[in-house]
Phi, psi and omega in degrees: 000141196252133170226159169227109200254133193229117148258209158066352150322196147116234209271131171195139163309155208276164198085342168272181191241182185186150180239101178248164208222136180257127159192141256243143166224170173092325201218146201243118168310326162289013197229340212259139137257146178298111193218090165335137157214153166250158194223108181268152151275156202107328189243149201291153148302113178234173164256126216221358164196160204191133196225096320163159163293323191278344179081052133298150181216147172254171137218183158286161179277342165275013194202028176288134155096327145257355173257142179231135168295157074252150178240154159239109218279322168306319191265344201061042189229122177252163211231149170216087172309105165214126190249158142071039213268136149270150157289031145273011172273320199306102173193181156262118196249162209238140178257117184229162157256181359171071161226100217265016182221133183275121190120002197267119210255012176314188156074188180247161213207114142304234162267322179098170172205145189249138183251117179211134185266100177235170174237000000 
Protein backbone atom coordinates (compact mmCIF):
# COMPACT_ATOMS: atom_id res chain seq x y z
CA UNK A 1 0.00 0.00 0.00
CA UNK A 2 1.49 3.27 -1.11
CA UNK A 3 1.38 5.87 1.44
CA UNK A 4 2.67 9.63 1.45
CA UNK A 5 3.48 11.46 4.21
CA UNK A 6 3.99 15.30 3.70
CA UNK A 7 5.58 17.45 6.63
CA UNK A 8 6.81 21.14 6.79
CA UNK A 9 3.97 23.56 6.14
CA UNK A 10 2.41 26.27 7.64
CA UNK A 11 2.47 30.16 7.89
CA UNK A 12 5.18 32.29 6.26
CA UNK A 13 5.29 35.89 4.92
CA UNK A 14 5.27 36.68 1.52
CA UNK A 15 9.34 36.74 -0.37
CA UNK A 16 9.62 33.99 2.14
CA UNK A 17 10.60 30.38 2.32
CA UNK A 18 9.78 26.95 3.44
CA UNK A 19 10.76 23.45 2.98
CA UNK A 20 8.59 20.18 2.76
CA UNK A 21 9.49 17.04 2.91
CA UNK A 22 7.58 13.77 1.90
CA UNK A 23 7.84 10.40 3.00
CA UNK A 24 7.18 7.45 0.95
CA UNK A 25 6.43 4.35 1.92
CA UNK A 26 4.66 0.97 -0.41
CA UNK A 27 6.64 2.60 -3.60
CA UNK A 28 10.10 2.94 -3.65
CA UNK A 29 11.51 6.42 -4.56
CA UNK A 30 14.36 5.04 -6.97
CA UNK A 31 11.92 3.80 -9.19
CA UNK A 32 8.66 6.31 -9.20
CA UNK A 33 8.63 9.63 -10.15
CA UNK A 34 8.14 11.81 -7.71
CA UNK A 35 6.14 14.64 -7.28
CA UNK A 36 4.25 18.17 -5.74
CA UNK A 37 1.11 19.23 -6.31
CA UNK A 38 -1.48 22.01 -4.98
CA UNK A 39 -4.60 22.55 -4.39
CA UNK A 40 -5.85 26.25 -3.67
CA UNK A 41 -9.50 27.16 -3.10
CA UNK A 42 -12.28 27.08 -5.91
CA UNK A 43 -9.28 24.87 -7.99
CA UNK A 44 -8.68 21.79 -9.11
CA UNK A 45 -5.66 19.79 -7.91
CA UNK A 46 -2.49 19.77 -9.76
CA UNK A 47 1.23 18.82 -9.87
CA UNK A 48 3.41 21.72 -10.17
CA UNK A 49 6.95 19.67 -9.77
CA UNK A 50 8.02 16.54 -10.76
CA UNK A 51 11.29 14.65 -10.29
CA UNK A 52 12.11 11.19 -12.53
CA UNK A 53 14.01 8.22 -10.98
CA UNK A 54 17.35 9.42 -13.16
CA UNK A 55 16.26 13.06 -11.36
CA UNK A 56 14.98 15.21 -13.91
CA UNK A 57 13.00 17.63 -12.87
CA UNK A 58 9.75 20.08 -14.24
CA UNK A 59 7.94 22.37 -13.13
CA UNK A 60 4.93 24.70 -13.78
CA UNK A 61 5.53 27.83 -14.91
CA UNK A 62 3.93 29.47 -12.12
CA UNK A 63 6.59 28.24 -9.90
CA UNK A 64 9.34 27.76 -12.31
CA UNK A 65 12.70 29.53 -10.62
CA UNK A 66 11.69 29.48 -6.98
CA UNK A 67 10.42 26.22 -6.29
CA UNK A 68 12.93 23.49 -6.05
CA UNK A 69 12.61 19.15 -6.07
CA UNK A 70 14.73 17.11 -4.67
CA UNK A 71 14.99 13.52 -3.52
CA UNK A 72 16.85 11.11 -1.27
CA UNK A 73 16.41 8.12 -2.61
CA UNK A 74 18.28 6.20 0.40
CA UNK A 75 15.70 7.75 3.01
CA UNK A 76 12.84 7.64 0.60
CA UNK A 77 11.97 11.14 0.97
CA UNK A 78 11.28 13.58 -1.24
CA UNK A 79 11.95 17.41 -0.55
CA UNK A 80 10.22 20.79 -2.18
CA UNK A 81 12.51 23.94 -1.73
CA UNK A 82 10.01 26.91 -2.20
CA UNK A 83 11.73 30.57 -2.04
CA UNK A 84 10.45 33.58 -2.91
CA UNK A 85 6.88 32.57 -1.65
CA UNK A 86 3.49 34.40 -2.93
CA UNK A 87 0.26 34.89 -1.97
CA UNK A 88 -0.82 33.02 -4.79
CA UNK A 89 1.05 30.34 -3.38
CA UNK A 90 -1.17 29.84 -0.81
CA UNK A 91 -2.75 26.15 -1.04
CA UNK A 92 -2.66 22.59 0.22
CA UNK A 93 -0.02 20.80 -1.05
CA UNK A 94 0.23 17.46 -1.79
CA UNK A 95 3.16 14.72 -2.03
CA UNK A 96 2.44 12.93 -5.08
CA UNK A 97 3.68 9.31 -7.15
CA UNK A 98 4.39 7.89 -10.37
CA UNK A 99 2.99 10.92 -12.13
CA UNK A 100 4.82 12.03 -14.82
CA UNK A 101 2.99 15.06 -15.90
CA UNK A 102 2.62 18.76 -14.74
CA UNK A 103 -0.93 20.07 -14.59
CA UNK A 104 -1.99 16.83 -14.12
CA UNK A 105 -4.10 15.18 -11.48
CA UNK A 106 -2.76 11.57 -11.57
CA UNK A 107 -1.06 9.01 -9.66
CA UNK A 108 -1.35 8.34 -5.52
CA UNK A 109 -1.74 11.42 -3.47
CA UNK A 110 -0.67 12.25 -0.10
CA UNK A 111 -2.85 13.90 2.86
CA UNK A 112 -1.50 17.26 2.12
CA UNK A 113 -0.09 19.87 4.18
CA UNK A 114 -1.22 23.58 4.24
CA UNK A 115 0.90 26.66 3.12
CA UNK A 116 -0.48 29.79 3.51
CA UNK A 117 1.60 33.16 2.21
CA UNK A 118 0.52 36.17 4.57
CA UNK A 119 1.51 39.07 5.79
Amino acid sequence: QVQLVESGGGLVQPGGSLRLSCAASGISSSFAAMGWGRQAPGKQRELVALITSGGSTNYADSVKGRFTISRDNAKNTVYLQMNNLKREDTAVYYCNADNRFIGSSGGYWGQGTQVTVSS
